[in-house]
PDB file of N, CA, C and O in Angstrom:
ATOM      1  N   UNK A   1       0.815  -1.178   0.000  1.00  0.00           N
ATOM      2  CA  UNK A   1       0.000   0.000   0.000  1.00  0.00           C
ATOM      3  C   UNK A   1       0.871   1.259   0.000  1.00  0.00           C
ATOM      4  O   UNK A   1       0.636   2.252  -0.689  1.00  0.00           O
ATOM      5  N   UNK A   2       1.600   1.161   0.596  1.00  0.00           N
ATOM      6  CA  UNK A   2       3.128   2.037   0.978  1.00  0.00           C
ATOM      7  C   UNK A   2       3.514   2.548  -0.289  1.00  0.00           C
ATOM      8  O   UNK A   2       3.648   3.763  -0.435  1.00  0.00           O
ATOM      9  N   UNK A   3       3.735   1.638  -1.354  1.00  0.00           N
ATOM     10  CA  UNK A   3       4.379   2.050  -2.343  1.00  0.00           C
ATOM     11  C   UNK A   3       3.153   2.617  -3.772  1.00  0.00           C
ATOM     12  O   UNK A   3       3.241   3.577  -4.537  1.00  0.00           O
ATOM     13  N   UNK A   4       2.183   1.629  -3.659  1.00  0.00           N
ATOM     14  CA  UNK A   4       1.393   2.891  -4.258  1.00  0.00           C
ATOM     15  C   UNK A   4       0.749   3.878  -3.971  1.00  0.00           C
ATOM     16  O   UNK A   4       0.059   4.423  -4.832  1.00  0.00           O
ATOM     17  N   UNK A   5       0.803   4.269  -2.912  1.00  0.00           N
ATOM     18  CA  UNK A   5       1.054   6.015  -2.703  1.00  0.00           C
ATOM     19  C   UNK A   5       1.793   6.738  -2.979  1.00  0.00           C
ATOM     20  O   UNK A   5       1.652   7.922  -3.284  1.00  0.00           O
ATOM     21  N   UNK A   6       3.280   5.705  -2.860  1.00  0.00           N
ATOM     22  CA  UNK A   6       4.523   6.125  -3.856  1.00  0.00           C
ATOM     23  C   UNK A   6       4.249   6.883  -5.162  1.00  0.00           C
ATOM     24  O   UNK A   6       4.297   7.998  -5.681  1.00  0.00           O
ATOM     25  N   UNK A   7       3.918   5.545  -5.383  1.00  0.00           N
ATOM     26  CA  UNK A   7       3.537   6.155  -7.029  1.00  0.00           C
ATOM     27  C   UNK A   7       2.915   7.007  -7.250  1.00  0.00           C
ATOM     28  O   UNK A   7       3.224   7.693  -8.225  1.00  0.00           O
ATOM     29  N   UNK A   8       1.821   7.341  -6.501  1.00  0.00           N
ATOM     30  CA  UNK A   8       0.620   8.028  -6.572  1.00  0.00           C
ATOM     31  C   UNK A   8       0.946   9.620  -6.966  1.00  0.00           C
ATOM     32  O   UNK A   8       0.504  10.378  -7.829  1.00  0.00           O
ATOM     33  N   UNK A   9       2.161   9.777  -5.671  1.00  0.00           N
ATOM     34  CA  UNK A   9       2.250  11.200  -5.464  1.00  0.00           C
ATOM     35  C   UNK A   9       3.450  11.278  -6.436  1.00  0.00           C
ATOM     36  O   UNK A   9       3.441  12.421  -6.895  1.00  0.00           O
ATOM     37  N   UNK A  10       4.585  10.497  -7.008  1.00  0.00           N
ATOM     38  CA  UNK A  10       5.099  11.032  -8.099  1.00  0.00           C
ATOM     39  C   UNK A  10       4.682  10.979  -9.784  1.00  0.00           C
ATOM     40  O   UNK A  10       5.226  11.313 -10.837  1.00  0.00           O
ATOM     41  N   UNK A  11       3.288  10.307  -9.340  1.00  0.00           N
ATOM     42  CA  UNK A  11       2.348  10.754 -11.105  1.00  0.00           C
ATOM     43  C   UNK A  11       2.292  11.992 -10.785  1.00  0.00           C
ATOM     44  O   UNK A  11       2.863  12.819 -11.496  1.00  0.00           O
ATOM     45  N   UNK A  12       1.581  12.378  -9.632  1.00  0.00           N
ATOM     46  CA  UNK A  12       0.863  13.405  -9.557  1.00  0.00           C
ATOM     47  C   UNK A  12       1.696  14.885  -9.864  1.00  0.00           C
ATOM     48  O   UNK A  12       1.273  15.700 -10.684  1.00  0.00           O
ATOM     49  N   UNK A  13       2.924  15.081  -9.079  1.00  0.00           N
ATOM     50  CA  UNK A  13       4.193  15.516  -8.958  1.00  0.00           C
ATOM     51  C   UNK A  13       4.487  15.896 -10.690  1.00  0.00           C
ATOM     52  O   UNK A  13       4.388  17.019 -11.185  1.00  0.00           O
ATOM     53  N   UNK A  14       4.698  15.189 -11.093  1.00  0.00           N
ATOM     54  CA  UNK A  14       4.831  14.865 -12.835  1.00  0.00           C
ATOM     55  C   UNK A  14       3.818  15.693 -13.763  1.00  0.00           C
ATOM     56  O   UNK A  14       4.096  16.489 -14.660  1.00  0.00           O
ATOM     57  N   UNK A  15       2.532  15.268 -13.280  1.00  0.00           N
ATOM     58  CA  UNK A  15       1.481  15.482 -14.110  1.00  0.00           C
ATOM     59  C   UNK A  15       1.389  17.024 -13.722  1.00  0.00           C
ATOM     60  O   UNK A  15       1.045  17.681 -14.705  1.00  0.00           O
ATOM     61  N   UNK A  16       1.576  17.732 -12.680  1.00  0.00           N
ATOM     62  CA  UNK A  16       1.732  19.062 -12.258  1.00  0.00           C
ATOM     63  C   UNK A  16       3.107  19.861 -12.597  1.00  0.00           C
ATOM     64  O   UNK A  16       3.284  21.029 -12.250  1.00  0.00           O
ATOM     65  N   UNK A  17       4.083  19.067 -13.338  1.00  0.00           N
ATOM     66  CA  UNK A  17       5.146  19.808 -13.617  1.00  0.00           C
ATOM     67  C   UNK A  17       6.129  20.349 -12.565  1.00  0.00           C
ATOM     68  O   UNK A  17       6.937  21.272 -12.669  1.00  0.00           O
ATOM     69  N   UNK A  18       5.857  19.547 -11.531  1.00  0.00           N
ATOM     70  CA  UNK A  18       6.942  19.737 -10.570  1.00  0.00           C
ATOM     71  C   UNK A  18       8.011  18.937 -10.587  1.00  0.00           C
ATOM     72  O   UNK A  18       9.019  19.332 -10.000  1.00  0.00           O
ATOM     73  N   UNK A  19       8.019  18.074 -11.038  1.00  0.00           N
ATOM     74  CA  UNK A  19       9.114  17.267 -11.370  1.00  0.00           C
ATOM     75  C   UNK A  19       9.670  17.137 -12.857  1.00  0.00           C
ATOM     76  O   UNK A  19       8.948  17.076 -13.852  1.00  0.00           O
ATOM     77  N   UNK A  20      10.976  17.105 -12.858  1.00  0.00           N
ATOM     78  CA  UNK A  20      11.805  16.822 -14.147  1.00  0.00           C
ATOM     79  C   UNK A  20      11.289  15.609 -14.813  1.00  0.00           C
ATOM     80  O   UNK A  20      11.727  14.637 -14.197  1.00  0.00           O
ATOM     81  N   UNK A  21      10.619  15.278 -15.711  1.00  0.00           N
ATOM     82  CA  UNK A  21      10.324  13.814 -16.324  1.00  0.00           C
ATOM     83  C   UNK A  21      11.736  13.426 -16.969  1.00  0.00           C
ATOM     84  O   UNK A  21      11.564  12.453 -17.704  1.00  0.00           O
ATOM     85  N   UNK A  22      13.073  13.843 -16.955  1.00  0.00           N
ATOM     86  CA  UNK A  22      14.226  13.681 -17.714  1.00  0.00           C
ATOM     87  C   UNK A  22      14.938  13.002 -16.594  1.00  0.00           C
ATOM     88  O   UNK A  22      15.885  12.308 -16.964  1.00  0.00           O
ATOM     89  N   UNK A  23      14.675  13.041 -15.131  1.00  0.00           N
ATOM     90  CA  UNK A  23      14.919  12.676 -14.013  1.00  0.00           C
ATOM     91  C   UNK A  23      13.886  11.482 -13.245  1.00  0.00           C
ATOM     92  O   UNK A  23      14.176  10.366 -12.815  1.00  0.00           O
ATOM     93  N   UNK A  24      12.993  11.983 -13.263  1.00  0.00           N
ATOM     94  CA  UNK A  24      11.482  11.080 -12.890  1.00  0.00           C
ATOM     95  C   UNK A  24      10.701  10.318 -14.102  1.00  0.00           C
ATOM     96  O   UNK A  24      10.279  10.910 -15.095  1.00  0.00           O
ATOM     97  N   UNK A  25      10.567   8.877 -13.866  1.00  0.00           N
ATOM     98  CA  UNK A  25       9.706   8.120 -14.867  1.00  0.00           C
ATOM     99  C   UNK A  25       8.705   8.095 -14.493  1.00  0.00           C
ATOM    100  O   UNK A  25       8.472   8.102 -13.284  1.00  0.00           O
ATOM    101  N   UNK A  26       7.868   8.060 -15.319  1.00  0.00           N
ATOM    102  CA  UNK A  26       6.163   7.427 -15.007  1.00  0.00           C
ATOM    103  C   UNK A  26       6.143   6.152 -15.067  1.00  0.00           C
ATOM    104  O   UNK A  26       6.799   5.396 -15.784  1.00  0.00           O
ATOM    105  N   UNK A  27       5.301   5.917 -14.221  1.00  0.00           N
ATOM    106  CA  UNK A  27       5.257   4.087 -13.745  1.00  0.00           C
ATOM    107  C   UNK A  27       4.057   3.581 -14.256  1.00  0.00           C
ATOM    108  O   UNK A  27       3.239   4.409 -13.857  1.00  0.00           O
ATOM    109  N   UNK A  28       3.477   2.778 -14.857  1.00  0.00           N
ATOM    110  CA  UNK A  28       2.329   2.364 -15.499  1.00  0.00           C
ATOM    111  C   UNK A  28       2.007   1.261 -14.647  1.00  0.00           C
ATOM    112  O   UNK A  28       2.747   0.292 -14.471  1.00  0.00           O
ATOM    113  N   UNK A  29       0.270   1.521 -13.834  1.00  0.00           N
ATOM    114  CA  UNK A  29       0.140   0.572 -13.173  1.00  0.00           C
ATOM    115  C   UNK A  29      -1.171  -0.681 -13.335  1.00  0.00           C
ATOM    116  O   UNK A  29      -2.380  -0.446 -13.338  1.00  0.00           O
ATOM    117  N   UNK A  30      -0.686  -1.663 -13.428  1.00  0.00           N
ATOM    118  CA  UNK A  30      -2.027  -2.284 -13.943  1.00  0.00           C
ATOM    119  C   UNK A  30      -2.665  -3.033 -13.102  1.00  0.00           C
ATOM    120  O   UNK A  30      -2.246  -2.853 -11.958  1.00  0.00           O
ATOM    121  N   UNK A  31      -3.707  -3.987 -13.192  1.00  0.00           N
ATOM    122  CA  UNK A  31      -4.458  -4.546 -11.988  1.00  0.00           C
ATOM    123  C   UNK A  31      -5.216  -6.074 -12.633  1.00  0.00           C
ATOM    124  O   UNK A  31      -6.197  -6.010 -13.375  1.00  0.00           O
ATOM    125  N   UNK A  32      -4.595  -7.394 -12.221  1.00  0.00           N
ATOM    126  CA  UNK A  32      -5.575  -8.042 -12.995  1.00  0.00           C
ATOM    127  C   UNK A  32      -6.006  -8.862 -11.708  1.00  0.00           C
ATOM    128  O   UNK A  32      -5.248  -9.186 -10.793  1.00  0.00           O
ATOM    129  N   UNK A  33      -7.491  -9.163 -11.810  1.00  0.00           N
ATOM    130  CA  UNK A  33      -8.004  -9.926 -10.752  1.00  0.00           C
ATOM    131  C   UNK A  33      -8.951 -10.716 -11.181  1.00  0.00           C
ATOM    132  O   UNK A  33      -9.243 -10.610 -12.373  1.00  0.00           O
ATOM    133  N   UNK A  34      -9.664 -11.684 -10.371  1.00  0.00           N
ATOM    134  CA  UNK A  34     -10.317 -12.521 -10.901  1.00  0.00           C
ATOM    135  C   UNK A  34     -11.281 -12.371  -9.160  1.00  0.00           C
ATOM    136  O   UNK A  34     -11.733 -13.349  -8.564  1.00  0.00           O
ATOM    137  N   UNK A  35     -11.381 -10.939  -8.678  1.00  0.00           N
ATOM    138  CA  UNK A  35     -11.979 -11.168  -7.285  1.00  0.00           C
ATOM    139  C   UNK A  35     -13.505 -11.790  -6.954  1.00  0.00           C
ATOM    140  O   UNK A  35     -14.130 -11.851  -5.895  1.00  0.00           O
ATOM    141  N   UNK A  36     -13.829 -12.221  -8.300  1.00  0.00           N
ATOM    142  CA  UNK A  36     -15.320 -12.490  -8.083  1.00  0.00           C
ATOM    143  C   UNK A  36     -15.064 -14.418  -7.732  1.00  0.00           C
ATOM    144  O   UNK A  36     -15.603 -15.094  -6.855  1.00  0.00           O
ATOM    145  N   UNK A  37     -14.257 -14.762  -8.582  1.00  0.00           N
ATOM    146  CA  UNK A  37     -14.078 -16.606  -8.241  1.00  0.00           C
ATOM    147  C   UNK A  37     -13.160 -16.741  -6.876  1.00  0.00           C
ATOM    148  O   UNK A  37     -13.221 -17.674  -6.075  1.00  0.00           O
ATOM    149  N   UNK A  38     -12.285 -15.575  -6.798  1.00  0.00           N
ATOM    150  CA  UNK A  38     -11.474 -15.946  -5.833  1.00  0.00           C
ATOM    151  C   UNK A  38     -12.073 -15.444  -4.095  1.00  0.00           C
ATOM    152  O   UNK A  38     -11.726 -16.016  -3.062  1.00  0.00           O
ATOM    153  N   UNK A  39     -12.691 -14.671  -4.150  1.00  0.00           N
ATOM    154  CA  UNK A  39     -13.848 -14.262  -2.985  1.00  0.00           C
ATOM    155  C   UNK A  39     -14.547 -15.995  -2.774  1.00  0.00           C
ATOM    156  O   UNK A  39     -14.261 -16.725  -1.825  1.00  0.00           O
ATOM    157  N   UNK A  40     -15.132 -16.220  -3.479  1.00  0.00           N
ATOM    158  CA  UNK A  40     -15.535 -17.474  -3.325  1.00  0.00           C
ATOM    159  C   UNK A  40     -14.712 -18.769  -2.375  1.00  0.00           C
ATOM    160  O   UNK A  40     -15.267 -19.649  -1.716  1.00  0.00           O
ATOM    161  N   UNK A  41     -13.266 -18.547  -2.557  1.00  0.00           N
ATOM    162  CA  UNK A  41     -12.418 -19.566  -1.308  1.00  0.00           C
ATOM    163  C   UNK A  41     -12.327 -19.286  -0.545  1.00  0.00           C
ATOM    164  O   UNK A  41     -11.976 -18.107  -0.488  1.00  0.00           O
ATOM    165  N   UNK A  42     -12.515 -19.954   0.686  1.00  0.00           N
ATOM    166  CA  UNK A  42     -11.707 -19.773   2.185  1.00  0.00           C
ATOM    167  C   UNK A  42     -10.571 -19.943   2.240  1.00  0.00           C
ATOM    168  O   UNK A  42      -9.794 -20.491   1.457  1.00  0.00           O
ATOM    169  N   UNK A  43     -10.370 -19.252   3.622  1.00  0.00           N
ATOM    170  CA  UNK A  43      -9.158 -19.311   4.137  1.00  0.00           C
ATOM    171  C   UNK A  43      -8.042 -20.944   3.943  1.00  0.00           C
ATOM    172  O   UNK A  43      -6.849 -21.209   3.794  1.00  0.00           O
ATOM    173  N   UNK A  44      -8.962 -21.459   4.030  1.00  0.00           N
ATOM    174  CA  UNK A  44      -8.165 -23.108   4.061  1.00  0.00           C
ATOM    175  C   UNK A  44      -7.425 -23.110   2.623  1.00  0.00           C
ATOM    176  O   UNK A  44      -6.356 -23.699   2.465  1.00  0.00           O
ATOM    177  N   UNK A  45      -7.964 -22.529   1.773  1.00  0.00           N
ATOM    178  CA  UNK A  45      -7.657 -22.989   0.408  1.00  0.00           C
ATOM    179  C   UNK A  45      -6.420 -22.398   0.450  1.00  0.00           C
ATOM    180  O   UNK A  45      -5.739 -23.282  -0.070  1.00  0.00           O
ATOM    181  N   UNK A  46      -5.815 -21.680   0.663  1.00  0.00           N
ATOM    182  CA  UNK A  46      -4.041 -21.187   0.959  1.00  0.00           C
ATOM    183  C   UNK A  46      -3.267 -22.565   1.247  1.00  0.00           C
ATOM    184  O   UNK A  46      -2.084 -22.767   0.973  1.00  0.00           O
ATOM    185  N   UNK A  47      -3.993 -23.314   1.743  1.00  0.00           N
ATOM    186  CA  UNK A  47      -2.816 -24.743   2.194  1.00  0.00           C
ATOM    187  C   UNK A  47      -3.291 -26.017   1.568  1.00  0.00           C
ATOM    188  O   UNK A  47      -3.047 -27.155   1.968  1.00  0.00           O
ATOM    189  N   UNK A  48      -4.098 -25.621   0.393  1.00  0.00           N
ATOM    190  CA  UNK A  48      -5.060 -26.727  -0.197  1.00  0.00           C
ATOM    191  C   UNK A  48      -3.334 -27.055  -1.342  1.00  0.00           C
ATOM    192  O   UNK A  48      -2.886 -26.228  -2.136  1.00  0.00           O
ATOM    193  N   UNK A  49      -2.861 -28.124  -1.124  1.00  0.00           N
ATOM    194  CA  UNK A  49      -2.136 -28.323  -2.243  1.00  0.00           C
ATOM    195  C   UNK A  49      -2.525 -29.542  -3.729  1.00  0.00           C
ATOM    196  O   UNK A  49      -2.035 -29.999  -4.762  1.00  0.00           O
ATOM    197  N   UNK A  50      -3.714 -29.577  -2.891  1.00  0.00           N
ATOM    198  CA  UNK A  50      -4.369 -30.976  -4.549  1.00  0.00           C
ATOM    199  C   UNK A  50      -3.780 -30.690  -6.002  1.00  0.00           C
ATOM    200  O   UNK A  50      -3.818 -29.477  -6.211  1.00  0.00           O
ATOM    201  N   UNK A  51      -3.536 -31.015  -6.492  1.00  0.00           N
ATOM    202  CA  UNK A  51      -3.556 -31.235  -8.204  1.00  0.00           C
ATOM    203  C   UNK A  51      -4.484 -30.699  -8.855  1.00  0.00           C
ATOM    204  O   UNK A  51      -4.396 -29.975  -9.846  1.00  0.00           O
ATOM    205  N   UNK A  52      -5.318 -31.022  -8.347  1.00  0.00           N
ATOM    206  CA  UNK A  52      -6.745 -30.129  -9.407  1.00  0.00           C
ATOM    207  C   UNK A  52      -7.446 -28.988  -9.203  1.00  0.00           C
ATOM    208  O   UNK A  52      -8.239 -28.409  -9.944  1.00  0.00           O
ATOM    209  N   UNK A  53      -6.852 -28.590  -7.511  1.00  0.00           N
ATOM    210  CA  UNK A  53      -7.453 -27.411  -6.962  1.00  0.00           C
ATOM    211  C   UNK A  53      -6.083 -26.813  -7.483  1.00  0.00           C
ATOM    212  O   UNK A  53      -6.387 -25.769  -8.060  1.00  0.00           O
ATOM    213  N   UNK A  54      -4.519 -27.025  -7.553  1.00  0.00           N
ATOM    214  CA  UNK A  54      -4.071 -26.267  -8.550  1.00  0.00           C
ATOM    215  C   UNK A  54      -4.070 -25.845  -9.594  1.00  0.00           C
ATOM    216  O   UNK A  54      -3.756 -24.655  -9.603  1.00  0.00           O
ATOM    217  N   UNK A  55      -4.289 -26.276 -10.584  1.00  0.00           N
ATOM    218  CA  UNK A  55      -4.881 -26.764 -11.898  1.00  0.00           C
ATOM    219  C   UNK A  55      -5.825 -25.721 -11.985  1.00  0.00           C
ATOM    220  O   UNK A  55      -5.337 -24.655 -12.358  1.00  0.00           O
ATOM    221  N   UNK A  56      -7.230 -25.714 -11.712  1.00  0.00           N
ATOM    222  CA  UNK A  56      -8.259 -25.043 -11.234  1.00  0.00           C
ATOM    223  C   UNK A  56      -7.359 -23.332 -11.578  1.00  0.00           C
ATOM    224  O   UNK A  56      -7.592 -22.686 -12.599  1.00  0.00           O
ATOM    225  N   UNK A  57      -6.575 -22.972 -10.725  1.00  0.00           N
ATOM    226  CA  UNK A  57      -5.998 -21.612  -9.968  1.00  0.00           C
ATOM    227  C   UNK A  57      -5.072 -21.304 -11.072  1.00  0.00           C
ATOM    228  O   UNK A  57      -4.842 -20.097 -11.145  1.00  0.00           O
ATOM    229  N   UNK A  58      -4.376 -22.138 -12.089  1.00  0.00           N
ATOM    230  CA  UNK A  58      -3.914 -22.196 -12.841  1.00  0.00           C
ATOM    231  C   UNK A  58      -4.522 -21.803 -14.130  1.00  0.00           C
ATOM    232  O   UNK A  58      -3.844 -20.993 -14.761  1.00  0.00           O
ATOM    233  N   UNK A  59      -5.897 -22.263 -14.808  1.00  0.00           N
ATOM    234  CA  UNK A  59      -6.682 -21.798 -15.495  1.00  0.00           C
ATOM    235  C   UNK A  59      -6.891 -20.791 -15.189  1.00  0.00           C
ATOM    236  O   UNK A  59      -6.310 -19.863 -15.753  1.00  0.00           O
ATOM    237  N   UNK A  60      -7.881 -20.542 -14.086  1.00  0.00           N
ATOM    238  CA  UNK A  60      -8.264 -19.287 -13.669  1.00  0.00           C
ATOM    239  C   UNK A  60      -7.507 -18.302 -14.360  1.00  0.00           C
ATOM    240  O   UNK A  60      -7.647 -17.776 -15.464  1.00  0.00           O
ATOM    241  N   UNK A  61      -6.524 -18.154 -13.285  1.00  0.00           N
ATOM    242  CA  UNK A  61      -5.357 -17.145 -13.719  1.00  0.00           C
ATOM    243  C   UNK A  61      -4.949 -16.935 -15.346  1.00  0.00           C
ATOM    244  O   UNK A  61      -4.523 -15.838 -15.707  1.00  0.00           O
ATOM    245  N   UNK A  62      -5.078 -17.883 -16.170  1.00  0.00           N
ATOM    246  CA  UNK A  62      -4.790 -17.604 -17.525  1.00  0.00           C
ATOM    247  C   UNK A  62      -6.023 -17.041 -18.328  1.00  0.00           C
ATOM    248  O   UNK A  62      -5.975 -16.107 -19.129  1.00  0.00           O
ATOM    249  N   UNK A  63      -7.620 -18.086 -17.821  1.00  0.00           N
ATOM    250  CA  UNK A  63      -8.625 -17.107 -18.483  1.00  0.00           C
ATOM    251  C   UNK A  63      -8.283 -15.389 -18.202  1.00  0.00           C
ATOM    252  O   UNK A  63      -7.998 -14.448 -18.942  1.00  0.00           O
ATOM    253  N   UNK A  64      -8.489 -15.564 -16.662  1.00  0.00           N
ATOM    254  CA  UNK A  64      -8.337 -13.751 -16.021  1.00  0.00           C
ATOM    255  C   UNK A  64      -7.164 -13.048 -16.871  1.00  0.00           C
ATOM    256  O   UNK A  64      -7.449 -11.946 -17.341  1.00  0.00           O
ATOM    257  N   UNK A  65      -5.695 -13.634 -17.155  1.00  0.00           N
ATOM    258  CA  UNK A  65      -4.960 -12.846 -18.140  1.00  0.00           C
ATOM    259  C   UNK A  65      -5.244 -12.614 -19.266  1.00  0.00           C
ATOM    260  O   UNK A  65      -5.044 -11.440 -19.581  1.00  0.00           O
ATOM    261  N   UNK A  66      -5.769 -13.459 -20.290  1.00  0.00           N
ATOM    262  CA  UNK A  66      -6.723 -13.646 -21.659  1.00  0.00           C
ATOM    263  C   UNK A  66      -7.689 -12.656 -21.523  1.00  0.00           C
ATOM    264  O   UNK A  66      -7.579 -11.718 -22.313  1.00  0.00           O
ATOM    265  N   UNK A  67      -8.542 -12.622 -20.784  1.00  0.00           N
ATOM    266  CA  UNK A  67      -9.344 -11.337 -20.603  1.00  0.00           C
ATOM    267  C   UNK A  67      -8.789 -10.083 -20.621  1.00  0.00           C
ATOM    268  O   UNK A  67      -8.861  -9.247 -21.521  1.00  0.00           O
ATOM    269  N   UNK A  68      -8.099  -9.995 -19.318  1.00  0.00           N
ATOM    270  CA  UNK A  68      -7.361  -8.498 -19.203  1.00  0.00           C
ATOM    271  C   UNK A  68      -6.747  -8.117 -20.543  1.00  0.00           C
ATOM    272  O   UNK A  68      -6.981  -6.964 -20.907  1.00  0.00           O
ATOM    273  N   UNK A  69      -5.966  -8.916 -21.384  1.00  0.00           N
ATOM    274  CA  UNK A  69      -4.909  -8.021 -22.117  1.00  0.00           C
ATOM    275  C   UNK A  69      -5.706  -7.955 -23.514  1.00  0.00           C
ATOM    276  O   UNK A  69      -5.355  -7.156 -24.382  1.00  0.00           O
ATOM    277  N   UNK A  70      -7.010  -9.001 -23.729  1.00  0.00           N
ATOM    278  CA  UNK A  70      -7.802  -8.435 -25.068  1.00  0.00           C
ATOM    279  C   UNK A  70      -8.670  -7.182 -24.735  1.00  0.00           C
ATOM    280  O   UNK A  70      -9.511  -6.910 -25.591  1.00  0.00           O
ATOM    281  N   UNK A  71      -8.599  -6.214 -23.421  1.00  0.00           N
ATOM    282  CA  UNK A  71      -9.029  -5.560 -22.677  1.00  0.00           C
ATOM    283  C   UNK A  71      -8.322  -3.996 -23.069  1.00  0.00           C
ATOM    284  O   UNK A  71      -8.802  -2.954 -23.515  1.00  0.00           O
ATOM    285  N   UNK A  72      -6.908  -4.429 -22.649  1.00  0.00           N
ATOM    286  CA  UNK A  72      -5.796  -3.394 -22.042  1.00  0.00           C
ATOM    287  C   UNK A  72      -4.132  -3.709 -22.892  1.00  0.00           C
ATOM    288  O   UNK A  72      -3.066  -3.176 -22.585  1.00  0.00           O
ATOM    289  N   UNK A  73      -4.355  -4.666 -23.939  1.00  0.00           N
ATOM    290  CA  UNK A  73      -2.857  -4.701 -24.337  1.00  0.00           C
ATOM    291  C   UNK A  73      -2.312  -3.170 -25.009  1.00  0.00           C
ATOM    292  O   UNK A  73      -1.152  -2.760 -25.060  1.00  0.00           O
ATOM    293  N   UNK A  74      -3.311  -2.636 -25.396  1.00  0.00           N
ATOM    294  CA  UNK A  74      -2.688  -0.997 -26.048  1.00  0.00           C
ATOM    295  C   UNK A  74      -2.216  -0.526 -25.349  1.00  0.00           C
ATOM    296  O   UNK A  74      -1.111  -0.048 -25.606  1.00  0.00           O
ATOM    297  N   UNK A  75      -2.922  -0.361 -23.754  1.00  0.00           N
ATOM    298  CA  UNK A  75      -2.751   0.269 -22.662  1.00  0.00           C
ATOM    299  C   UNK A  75      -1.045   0.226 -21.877  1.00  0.00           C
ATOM    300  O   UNK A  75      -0.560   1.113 -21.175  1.00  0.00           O
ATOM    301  N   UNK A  76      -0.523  -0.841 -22.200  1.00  0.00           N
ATOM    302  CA  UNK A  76       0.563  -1.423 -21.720  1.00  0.00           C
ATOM    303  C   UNK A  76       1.986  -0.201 -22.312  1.00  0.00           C
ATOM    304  O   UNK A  76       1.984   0.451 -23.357  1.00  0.00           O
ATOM    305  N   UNK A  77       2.654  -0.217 -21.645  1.00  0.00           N
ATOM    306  CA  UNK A  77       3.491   0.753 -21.805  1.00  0.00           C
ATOM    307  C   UNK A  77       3.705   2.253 -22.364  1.00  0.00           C
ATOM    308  O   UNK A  77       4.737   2.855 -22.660  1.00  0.00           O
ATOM    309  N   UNK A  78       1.514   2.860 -22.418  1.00  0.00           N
ATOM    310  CA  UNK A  78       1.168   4.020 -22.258  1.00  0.00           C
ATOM    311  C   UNK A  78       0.977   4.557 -21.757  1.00  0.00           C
ATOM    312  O   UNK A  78       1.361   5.724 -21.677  1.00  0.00           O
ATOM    313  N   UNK A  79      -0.035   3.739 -20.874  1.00  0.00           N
ATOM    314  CA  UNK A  79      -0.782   4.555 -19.240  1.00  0.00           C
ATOM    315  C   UNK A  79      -1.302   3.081 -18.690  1.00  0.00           C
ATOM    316  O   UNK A  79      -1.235   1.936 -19.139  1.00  0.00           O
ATOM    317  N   UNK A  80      -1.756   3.573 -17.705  1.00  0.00           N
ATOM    318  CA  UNK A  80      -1.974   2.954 -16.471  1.00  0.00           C
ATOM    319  C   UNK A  80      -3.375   2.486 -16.915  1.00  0.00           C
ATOM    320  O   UNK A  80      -3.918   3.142 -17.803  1.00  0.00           O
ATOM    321  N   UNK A  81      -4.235   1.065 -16.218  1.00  0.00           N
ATOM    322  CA  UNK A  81      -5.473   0.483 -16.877  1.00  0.00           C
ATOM    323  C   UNK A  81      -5.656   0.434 -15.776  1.00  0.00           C
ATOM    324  O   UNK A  81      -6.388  -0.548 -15.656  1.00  0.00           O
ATOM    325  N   UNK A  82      -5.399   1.052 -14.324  1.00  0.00           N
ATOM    326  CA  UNK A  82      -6.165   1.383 -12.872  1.00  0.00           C
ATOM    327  C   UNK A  82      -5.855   2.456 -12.671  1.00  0.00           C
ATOM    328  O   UNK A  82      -4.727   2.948 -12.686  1.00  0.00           O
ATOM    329  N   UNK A  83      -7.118   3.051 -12.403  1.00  0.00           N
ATOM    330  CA  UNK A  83      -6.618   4.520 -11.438  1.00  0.00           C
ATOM    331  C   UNK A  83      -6.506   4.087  -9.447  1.00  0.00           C
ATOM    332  O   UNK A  83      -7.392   3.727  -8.673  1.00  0.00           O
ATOM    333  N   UNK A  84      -5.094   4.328  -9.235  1.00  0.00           N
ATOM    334  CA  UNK A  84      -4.011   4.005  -8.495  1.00  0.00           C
ATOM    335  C   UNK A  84      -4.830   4.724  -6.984  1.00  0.00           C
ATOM    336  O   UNK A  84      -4.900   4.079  -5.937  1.00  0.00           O
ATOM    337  N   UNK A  85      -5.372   6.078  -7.129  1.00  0.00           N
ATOM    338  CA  UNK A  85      -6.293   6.747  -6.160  1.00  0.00           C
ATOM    339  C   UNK A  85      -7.105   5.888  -5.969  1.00  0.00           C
ATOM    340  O   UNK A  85      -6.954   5.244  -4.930  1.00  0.00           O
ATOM    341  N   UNK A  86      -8.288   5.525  -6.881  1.00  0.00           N
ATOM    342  CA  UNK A  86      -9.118   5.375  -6.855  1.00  0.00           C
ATOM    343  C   UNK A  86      -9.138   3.882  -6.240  1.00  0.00           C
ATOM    344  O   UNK A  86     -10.081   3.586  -5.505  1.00  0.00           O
ATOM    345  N   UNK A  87      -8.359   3.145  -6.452  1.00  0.00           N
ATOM    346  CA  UNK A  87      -8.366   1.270  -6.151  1.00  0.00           C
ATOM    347  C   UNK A  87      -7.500   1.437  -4.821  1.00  0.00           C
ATOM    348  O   UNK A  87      -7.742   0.760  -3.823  1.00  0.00           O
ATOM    349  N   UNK A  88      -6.490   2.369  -4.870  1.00  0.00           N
ATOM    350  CA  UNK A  88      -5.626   2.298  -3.128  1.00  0.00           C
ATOM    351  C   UNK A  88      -5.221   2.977  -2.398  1.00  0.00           C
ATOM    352  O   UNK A  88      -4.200   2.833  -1.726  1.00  0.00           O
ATOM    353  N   UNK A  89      -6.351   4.296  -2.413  1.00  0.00           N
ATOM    354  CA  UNK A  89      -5.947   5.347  -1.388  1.00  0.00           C
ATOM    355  C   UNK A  89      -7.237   5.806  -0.910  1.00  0.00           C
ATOM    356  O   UNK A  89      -7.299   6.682  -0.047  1.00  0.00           O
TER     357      UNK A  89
END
């Protein structure tokens, strides 16, 4: 959380022209989640090591990337596809 506030305040810094961009980079921040299937596990499932409940977490995670980047691949090394305020401050 620490550090995207980091970020937060040297977009902001940037975007106001207080900072040198020849000195300061912009950081592009993205967000991929799948919080609607993964809300769904308990706590136990952190120590669940089965095969198929990996497997399972394994898909997941690749549909949820397949989604995001037919979403946001333009987005990628332009701007940011979360606003950084808005999701963690």
């Amino acid at each position: 959380m620490r550090e995207m506030r980091a970020v937060s305040f040297v977009t902001q810094l940037l975007d106001e022209g207080q900072l040198d961009d020849k000195k300061y980079r912009r950081m592009y921040v993205h967000w991929i989640e799948a919080e609607r299937e993964m809300r769904g596990l308990g706590v136990s499932s952190k120590l669940n090591a089965d095969p198929d409940f990996l497997l399972h977490l394994r898909d997941l995670g690749r549909r949820t990337a397949d989604k995001w980047l037919a979403r946001h691949f333009d987005s990628i090394g332009r701007e940011s596809s979360v606003d950084i305020r808005a999701k963690f401050l």
